[in-house]
N, C-alpha and C positions, 0 to 999 in steps of 0.2 A: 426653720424659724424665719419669718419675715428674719429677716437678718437680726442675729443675735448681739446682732450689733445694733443698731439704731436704737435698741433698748438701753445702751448703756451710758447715753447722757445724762450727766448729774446737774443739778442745781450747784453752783459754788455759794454757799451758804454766805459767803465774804461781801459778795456781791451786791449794791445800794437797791433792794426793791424800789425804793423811791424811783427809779428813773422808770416805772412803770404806773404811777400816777394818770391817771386820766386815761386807761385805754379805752380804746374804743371798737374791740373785736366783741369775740361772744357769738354765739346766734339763740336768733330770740327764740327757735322752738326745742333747741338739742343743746345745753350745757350741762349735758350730764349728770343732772342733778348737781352742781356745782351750788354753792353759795352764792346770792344773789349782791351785788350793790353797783354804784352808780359808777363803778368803776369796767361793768358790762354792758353799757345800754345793748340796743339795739343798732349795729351797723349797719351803713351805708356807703353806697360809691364802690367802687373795684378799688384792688389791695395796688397800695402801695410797694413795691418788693425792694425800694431803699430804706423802707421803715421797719425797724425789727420786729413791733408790734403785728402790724401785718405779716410779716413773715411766722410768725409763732402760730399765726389764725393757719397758712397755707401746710405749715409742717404739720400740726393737729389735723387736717380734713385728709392728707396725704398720707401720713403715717398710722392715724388714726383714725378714730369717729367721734364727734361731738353729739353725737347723739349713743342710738342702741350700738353695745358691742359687735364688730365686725371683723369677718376672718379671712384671715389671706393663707394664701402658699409659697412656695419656694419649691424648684424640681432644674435640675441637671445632674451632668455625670461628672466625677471628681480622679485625676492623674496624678500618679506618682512619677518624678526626675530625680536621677541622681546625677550629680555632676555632666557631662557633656551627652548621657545616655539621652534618646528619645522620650519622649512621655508616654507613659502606659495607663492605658484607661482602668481603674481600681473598684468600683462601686460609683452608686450612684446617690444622689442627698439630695432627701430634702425633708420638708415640714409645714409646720405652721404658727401662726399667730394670730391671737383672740386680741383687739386691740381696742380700747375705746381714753379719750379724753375729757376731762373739765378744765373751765374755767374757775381761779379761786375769790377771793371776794379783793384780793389784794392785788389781782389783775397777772399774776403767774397762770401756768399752764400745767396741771398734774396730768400724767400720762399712767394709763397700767397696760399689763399685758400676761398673755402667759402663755411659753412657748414650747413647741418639740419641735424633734429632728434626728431624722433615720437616717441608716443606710441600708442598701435597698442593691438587689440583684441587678446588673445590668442586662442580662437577656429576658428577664421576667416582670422586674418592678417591684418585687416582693419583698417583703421587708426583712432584713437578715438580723437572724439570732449569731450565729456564726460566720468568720469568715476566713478564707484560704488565703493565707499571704502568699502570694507566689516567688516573693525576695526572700523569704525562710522556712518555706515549707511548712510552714505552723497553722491550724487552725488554731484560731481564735476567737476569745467571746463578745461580741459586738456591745459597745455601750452606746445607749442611747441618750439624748441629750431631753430632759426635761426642766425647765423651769415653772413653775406652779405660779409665781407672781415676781413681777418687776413694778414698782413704782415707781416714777420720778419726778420730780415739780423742775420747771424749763423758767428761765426770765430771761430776759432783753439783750442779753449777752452770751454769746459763744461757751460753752464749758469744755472742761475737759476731762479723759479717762483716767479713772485711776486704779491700775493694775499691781499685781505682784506686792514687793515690799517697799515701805515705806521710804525708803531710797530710791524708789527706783523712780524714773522721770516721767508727768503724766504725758496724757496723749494730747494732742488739741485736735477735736472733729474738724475736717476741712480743711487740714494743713495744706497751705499752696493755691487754697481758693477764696479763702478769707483773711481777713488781714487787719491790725488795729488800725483807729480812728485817730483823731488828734489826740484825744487826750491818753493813748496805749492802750485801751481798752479795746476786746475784737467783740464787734457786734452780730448779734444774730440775725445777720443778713445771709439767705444761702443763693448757693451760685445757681443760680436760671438762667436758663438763656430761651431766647422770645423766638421764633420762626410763624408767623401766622397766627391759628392756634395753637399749635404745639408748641407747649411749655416742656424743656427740658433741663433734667437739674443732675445736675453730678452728687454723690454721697460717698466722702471716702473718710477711712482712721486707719492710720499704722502704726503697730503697736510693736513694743520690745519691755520685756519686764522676765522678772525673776519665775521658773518655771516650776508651781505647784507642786505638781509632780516630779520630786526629784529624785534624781540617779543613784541619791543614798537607801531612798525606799523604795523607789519604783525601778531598780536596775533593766527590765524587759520593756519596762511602758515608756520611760522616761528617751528623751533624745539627748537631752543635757540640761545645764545648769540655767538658760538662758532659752525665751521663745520670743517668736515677734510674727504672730498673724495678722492680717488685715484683711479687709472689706471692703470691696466699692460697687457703686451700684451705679447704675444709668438709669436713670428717670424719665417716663413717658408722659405728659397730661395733658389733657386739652384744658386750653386757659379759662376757656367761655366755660367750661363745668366746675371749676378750680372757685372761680368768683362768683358762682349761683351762692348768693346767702342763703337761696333756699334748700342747700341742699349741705349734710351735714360730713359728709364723706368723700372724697373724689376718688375717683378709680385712676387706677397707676397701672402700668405695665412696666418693669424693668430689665436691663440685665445685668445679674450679678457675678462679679467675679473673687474667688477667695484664694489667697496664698498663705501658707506654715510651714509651720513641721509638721509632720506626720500624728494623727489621732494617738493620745497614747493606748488607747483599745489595743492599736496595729503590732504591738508590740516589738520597736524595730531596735529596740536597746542591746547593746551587742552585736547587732547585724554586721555591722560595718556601714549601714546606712543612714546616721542616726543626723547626716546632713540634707537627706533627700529634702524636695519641695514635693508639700502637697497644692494642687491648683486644682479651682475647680469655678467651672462658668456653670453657672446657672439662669433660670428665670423667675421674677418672683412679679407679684401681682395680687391686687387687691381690690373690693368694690362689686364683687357678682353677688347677688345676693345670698346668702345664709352660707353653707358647706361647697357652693358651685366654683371657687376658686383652689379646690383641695383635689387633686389626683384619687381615684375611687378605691386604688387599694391601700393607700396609706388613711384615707378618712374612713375604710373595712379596720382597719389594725388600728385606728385609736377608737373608734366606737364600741370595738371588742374589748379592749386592754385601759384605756383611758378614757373613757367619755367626758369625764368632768375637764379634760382639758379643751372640748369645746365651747366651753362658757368660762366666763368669769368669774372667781369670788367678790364676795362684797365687798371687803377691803378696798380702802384708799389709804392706806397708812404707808407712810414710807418702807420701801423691801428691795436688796438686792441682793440677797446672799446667793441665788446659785444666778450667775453672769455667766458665766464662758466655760468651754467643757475642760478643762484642765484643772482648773481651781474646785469644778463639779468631781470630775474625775477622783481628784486627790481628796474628796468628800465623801466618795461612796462605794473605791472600791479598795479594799483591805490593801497596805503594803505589803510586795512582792520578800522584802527582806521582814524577816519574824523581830528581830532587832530592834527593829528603828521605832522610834518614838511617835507614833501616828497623832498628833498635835491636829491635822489637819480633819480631823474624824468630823462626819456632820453631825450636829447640835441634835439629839433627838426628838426637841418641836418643830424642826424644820422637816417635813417633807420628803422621801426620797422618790426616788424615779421608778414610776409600776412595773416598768419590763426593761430587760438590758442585761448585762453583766453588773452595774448598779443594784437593782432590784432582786440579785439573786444573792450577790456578797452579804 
């Protein structure tokens, strides 16, 4: 998944749209089919990146497209650590993402997307049904990460994640890079930094919340009561392509790095392992035209098993039920204890994932 993350900025509903009056982003040939008013003219001039408004224009062309939907990838290999042990190389991940933006008539920014993401043999590339833990001698059944649809509407201000249980603390994107203004509000300004034309931008969230999948039902899948994964990316852009109005998209090169617990697929509950790090460097990138930023054998395996996940649906209505593979996880595949109260069952209009240990439960 273009990172499964960057999908999960929410709008805080709380938040004054009024301080989005009078923007002046937009492009005149690709808003998406957005709603039109004079709150989108036509821009002009290079972006300002102290103004949030301009920054909301840079994040849409970066992460997304204001124009036709466009699809990125993500591919490295993913290591398991326990405690002082070295890192051992586990599988490999990656995916993608169908991504496009509008502008709304009220000067916000609705984003969609819809994402997957495998694991994948490391001597072959092939996408695995199965996989040999080598900490428990267990094969096991690989799940796969699909989300069919993410909406989100973005305004002028910073938001933040909001994971697990209703107690638990949200996230705030950019923690340590952004920061409130005078009046304590943190603005959507992100961190760029200028070299020439290379524009680079840092993308980080670290998260801690109550763990989906739990140890009462998922005794083998489960690590414990408590996760806290994170995301960060390093961003590549050249500035002069970044500020073409006339172009609806800017290509990105990244690299990304992810740290957790352990997939609960891995099934390491009971190991003794249930503290390991999973880390994993990857590369992600976006902006070649059509499927040419997708690795050929995982764009073979969703063509065959998923095709509709490379396009979009029509929807623009707000969605963000399957976010993160855990909360998915504890959505689609049976609890391990016959017992326990499965509360966490997915809704049966929502969707579930074509291939995986998901798709077969």
């Amino acid at each position: 998944m273009t990172s499964l993350l960057i999908n999960d900025l929410m709008l805080n509903r709380r938040q004054a749209l009024s301080a989005l009056g009078g923007i002046s982003l937009g492009l005149a040939a690709g808003n998406g089919g957005a709603a039109t008013s004079s709150a989108t003219p036509t821009p002009t001039g290079k972006l300002d990146y102290s103004n949030p408004k301009d920054n909301l224009l840079a994040f849409a062309k970066i992460w997304s497209s204001l124009g036709e939907p466009v699809i990125g990838g993500f591919h490295g290999t993913m290591y398991v650590r326990s405690g002082t042990n070295r890192m051992i190389p586990v599988f490999g991940y990656e995916g993608i993402g169908v991504m496009q933006a509008r502008w709304e008539a009220d000067g916000t920014l609705t984003r969609r997307s819809r994402e997957t993401g495998y694991f994948t043999d490391l001597r072959t590339g092939d996408v695995l049904e199965t996989w040999d833990n080598p900490f428990t001698g267990k094969t096991v059944p690989v799940y796969h990460f699909y989300n069919p649809l993410l909406v989100r509407r973005m305004d002028s201000e910073m938001s933040t994640f909001n994971f697990g249980k209703s107690t638990d603390s949200p996230t705030l994107m950019n923690e340590g890079s952004v920061f409130p203004d005078e009046t304590g509000k943190i603005p959507f300004v992100l961190p760029f930094q200028h070299y020439g034309d290379d524009l680079m931008l840092t993308w980080d969230y670290t998260h801690e919340y109550t763990n989906p999948v739990t140890p009462e039902g998922w005794p083998l899948s489960s690590t414990g009561p408590r996760i806290s994964p994170s995301e960060h990316f390093t961003f590549h852009i050249s500035k002069a392509h970044l500020e073409d109005r006339a172009v609806s998209s800017a290509r990105y090169v990244a690299g990304f790095a992810r740290i957790s617990q352990c997939w609960p697929w891995m099934q390491m509950g009971g190991s003794g392992m249930e503290d390991a790090q999973l880390f994993g460097r990857m590369f992600s990138h976006k902006g070649l035209p059509g499927t040419t930023d997708v690795r050929p054998k995982v764009l073979a395996y969703i063509e065959k098993n998923a095709p509709e996940y490379l396009t979009l649906p029509d929807s623009w209505e707000m969605e963000s039920f399957r976010v993160d593979t855990w909360s998915t996880y504890a959505a689609d595949v049976p609890p391990e204890n016959p017992a326990y109260d499965w509360v966490e069952k997915r809704p049966e209009h929502i969707l579930g994932p074509p291939t995986g240990s998901g798709a077969r439960a």
